[in-house]
N, C-alpha and C positions, 0 to 999 in steps of 0.2 A: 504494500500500500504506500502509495508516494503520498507526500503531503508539503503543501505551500510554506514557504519561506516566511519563519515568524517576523512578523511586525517589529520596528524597532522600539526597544521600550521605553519609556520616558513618563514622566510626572506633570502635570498639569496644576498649578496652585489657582488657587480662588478667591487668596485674598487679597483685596482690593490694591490699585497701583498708585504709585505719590500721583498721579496726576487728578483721580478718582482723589483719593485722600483730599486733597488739598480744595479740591471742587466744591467737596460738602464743607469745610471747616472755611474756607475763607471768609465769608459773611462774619461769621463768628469772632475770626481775628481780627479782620477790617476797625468791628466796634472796638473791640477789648487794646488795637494799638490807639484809635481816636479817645477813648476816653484816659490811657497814660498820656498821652500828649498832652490834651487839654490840661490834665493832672500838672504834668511839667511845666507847662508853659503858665498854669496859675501860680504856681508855685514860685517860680521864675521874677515874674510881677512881681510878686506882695511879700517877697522875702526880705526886700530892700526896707522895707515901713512895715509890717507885720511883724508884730511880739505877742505873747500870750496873753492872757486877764493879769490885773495888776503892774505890769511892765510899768516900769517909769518912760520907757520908751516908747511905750504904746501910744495911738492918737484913734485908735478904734473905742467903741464906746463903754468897752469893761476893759478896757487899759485905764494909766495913771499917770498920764503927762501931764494933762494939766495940771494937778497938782505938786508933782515935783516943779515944773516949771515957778509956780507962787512961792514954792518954798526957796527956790534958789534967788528970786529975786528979793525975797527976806533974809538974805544971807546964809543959810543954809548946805552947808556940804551936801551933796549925796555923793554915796559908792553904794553903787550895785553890786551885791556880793549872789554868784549863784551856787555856790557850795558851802560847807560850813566851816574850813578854815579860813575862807575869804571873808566869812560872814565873823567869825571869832577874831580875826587877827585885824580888821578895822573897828572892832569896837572897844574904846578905852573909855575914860572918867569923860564929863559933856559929850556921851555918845546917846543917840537915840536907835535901839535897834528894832527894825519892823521886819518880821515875819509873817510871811501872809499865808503858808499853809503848814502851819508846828503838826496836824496832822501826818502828812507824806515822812517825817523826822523817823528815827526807828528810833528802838529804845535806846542804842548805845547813844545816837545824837542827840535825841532830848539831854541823856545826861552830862555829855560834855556843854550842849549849851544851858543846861541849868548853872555851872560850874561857872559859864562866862560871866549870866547872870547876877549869882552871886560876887562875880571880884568887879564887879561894873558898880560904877557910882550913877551910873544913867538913868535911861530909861529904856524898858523893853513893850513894847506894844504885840499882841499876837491877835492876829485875826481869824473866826470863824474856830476858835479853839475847841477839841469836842474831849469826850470822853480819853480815849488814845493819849491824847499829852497833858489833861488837866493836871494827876497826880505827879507829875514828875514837875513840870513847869507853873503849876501855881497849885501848891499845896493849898485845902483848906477851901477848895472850890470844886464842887461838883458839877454836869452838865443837868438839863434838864430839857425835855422832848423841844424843840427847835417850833419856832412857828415862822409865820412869811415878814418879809421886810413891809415896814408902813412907817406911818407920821408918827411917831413918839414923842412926848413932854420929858424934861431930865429926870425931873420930882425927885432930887437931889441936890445937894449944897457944894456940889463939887464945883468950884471957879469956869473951869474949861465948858461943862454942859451948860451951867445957868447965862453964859454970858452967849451958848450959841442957840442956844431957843428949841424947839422942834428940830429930829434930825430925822433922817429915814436910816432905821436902825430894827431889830429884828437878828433873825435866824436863831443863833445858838443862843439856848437862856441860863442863867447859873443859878446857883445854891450857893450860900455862903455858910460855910458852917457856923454855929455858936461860938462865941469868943473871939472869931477873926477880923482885925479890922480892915472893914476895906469902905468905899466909898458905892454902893448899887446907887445905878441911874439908870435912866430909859426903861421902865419896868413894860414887861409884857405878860400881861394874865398873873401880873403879882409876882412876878421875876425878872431882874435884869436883866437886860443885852449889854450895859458896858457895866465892869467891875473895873476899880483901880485898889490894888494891893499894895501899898507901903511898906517899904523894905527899911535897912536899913541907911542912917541919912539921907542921902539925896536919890535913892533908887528906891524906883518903883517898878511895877507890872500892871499894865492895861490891856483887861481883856476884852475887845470887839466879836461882837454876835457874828457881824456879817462885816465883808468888807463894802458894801455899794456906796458909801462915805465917799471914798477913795475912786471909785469912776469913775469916768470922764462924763458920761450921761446923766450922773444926780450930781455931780461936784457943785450946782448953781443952783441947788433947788433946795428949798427949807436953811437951814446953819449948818449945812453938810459942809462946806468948806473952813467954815469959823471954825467946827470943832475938829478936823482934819488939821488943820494946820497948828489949832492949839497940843493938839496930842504930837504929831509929829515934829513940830518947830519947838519945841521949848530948850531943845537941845541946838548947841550951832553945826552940830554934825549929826546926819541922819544915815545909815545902814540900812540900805532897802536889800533884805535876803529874800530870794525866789527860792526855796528849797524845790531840789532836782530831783528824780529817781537813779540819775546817772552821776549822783553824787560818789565818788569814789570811798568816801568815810562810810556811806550807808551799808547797813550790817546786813549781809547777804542770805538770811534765814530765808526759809521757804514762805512761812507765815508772812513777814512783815513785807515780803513783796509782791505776795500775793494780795494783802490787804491794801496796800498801795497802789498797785496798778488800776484795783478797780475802784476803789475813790478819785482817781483819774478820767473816768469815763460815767460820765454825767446821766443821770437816771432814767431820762427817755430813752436813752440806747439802750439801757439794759431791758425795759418793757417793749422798744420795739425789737429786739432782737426774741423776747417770748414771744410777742405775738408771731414772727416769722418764723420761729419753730412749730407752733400751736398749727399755724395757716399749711405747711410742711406736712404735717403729721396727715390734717381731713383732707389733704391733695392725694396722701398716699392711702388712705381707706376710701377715698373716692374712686378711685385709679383700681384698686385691687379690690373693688365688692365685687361679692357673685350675689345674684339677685333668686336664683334657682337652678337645678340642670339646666344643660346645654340642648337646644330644641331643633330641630331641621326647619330649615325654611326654603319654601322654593324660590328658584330665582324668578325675577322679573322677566328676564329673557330667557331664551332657550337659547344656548352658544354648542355650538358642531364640536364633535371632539373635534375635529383636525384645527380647528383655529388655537383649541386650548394646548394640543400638539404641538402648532406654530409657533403659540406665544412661549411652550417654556422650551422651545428649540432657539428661540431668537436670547433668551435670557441666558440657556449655557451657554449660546456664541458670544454673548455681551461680557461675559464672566470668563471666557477659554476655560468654562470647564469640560475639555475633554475629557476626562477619565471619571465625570460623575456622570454624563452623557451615555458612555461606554457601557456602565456600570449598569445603569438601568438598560439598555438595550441588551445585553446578556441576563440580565436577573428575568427580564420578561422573559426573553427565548429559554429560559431555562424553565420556567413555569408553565410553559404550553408545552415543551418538549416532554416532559416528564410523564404526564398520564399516556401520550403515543408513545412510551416506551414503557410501561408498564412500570413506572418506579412511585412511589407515594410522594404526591407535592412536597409532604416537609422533608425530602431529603434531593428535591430539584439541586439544589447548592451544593451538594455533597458530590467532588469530581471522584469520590470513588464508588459509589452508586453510579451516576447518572454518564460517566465516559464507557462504563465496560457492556450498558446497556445497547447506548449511541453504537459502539464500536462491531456489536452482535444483529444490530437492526439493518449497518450499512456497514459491512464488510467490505464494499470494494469505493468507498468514497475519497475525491481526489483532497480534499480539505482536512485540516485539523481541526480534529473539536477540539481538543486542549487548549490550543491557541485562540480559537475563537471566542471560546464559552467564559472562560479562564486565564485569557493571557492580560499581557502589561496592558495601560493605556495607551493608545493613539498616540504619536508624537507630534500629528497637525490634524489640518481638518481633511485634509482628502484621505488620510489612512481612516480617520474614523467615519466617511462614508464609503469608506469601500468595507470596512468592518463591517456596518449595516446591511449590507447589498449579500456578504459573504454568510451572514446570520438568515436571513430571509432564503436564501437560496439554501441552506442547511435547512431551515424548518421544513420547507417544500420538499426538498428530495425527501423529509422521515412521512411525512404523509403520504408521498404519492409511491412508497416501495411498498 
């Protein structure tokens, strides 16, 4: 029995090619480089005049220029200190030191700047002071539940409040304990927003609720400025410290950076980033309900097998997948083949059933079944129509023997 010269064999892949790849995803990239750009190029802009809240440098409207500017034209030093040797190593005797977030501080730095504190004849102002640094930084003063900044009266005998009238004052409120003297003023729900602590001689500690005092957007409204500049200017040198997270003294525990980071990122983010997980969650039980079994429905049209032939003839050729093309064209010839040769459908696939059958039914045939039924993929497209043509011509000659 002669038999035809096997097919060369070769592999056919199917997945997709960089020209395919890049087809579907360019849209995608198009957006994702316009919006770094624009990112860049805003950035770019507003980096030159752009400082954070409080900045003395700032001229946006929760920056602090205007008021450093008043103060310097009062004679007033400022040094911007943004770490806390810079912030301890400018503060001596007639030093005013403002802190405007003793929060973000970890425990080792509160304790070195309590230390400063103490050997300072100044004055330390801390703003928005909560729970985290009361005890270290102003013994003797508790937080209590925060409410919103409004119009406040001093209703206090402190010189600095009564001379500035009404301020907009609020946020953090204190507890003074029994026996401590301090001066409470600007009460809210029957607790202060600004505490001043008397140390000893000429040093004190002033705690502010809220910083909005010191904004450039209330700096002109109520005696926001009168009592900014009495608190701050009393001293002829003023120490504006920004405490950094990228502070090199700051103490690297897990805790205190983890607590810091997100006192950094302002509370609607954190509610809108729930709701986007919330809205996430009913996109994916929306997505994946089953409503009941799966139910046959007929179609609206009637479509001819050969178009639905066509169409996923045209989809392997769109894909070069020859050898899943292949594959199915011998898995069917192998399926028809089998009951004309007496073998049981579930063992059609089985070449050692279903060749010793073929090989007994057609004894003198010029083709390989092996090769045919069983061999490699196609290595182009005319080898796998002539496979086709050499499978049909195989089924034919087992029927018509």
């Amino acid at each position: 029995m002669s038999s035809a010269a096997p097919a060369p064999a070769g592999t056919t892949s199917t997945a997709p090619s960089a020209h395919r790849i890049w087809t579907r995803v360019r849209g995608t990239a198009l957006v994702v480089a316009l919006v770094l750009i624009g990112g860049l190029v805003l950035a770019t802009v507003r980096s030159a005049d752009a400082h954070g809240a409080l900045d003395p440098r700032s001229t946006e409207p929760h920056g602090s220029r205007a008021v450093a500017e008043l103060l310097r034209q009062r004679g007033v030093t400022l040094t911007l200190a943004t770490t806390l040797d810079e912030a301890t190593a400018a503060t001596s005797s007639g030093t005013t030191l403002l802190v405007t977030a003793p929060d973000l501080l970890t425990d080792a730095q509160r304790s070195t700047l309590r230390s400063t504190m103490e050997n300072s004849t100044g004055r330390t102002v801390l703003l928005g002071a909560g729970s985290p640094s009361l005890g270290t930084l102003a013994p003797g003063v508790t937080g209590a539940p925060s409410t919103t900044v409004t119009n406040l009266s001093p209703a206090c005998a402190l010189p600095a409040a009564t001379r500035a009238g009404s301020v907009d004052l609020g946020g953090e409120r204190y507890e003074v304990a029994p026996g401590t003297t301090a001066d409470s003023c600007y009460p809210s729900g029957g607790r202060p927003t600004l505490v001043r602590l008397p140390g000893t001689g000429t040093t004190d500690t002033v705690l502010l609720g809220s910083p909005d005092i010191l904004h450039n957007a209330r700096l002109d409204q109520q005696g926001n400025a009168s009592l900014a500049l009495q608190l701050l200017g009393s001293r002829p040198h003023l120490v504006w410290y920004l405490p950094s997270l990228y502070d090199a003294s700051a103490d690297a525990s897990e805790d205190d950076t983890t607590g810091n980071f997100l006192a950094l990122i302002p509370s609607g983010w954190l509610w809108g980033t729930l709701q986007l997980a919330l809205a996430a969650l009913l996109a994916a039980v929306w997505r994946g309900r089953r409503l009941g079994p799966l139910v046959t429905e007929r179609l609206p049209v009637a479509v001819r097998a050969s178009e639905a032939t066509e169409g996923r003839a045209r989809l392997y050729r769109k894909a070069n997948a020859r050898d899943r093309a292949a594959s199915v064209l011998r898995t069917a010839t192998r399926t028809r083949l089998a009951p004309l040769l007496g073998v049981p459908t579930r063992d059609a696939h089985s070449p050692e059933l279903l060749l010793p059958a073929l090989s007994a039914r057609l004894p003198g045939t010029t083709a390989d079944p092996k090769h045919l039924l069983f061999g490699p993929a196609p290595a182009d497209d005319s080898t796998l129509i002539r496979l086709a043509d050499q499978l049909d011509a195989l089924e034919r000659e087992v029927r018509t023997s």
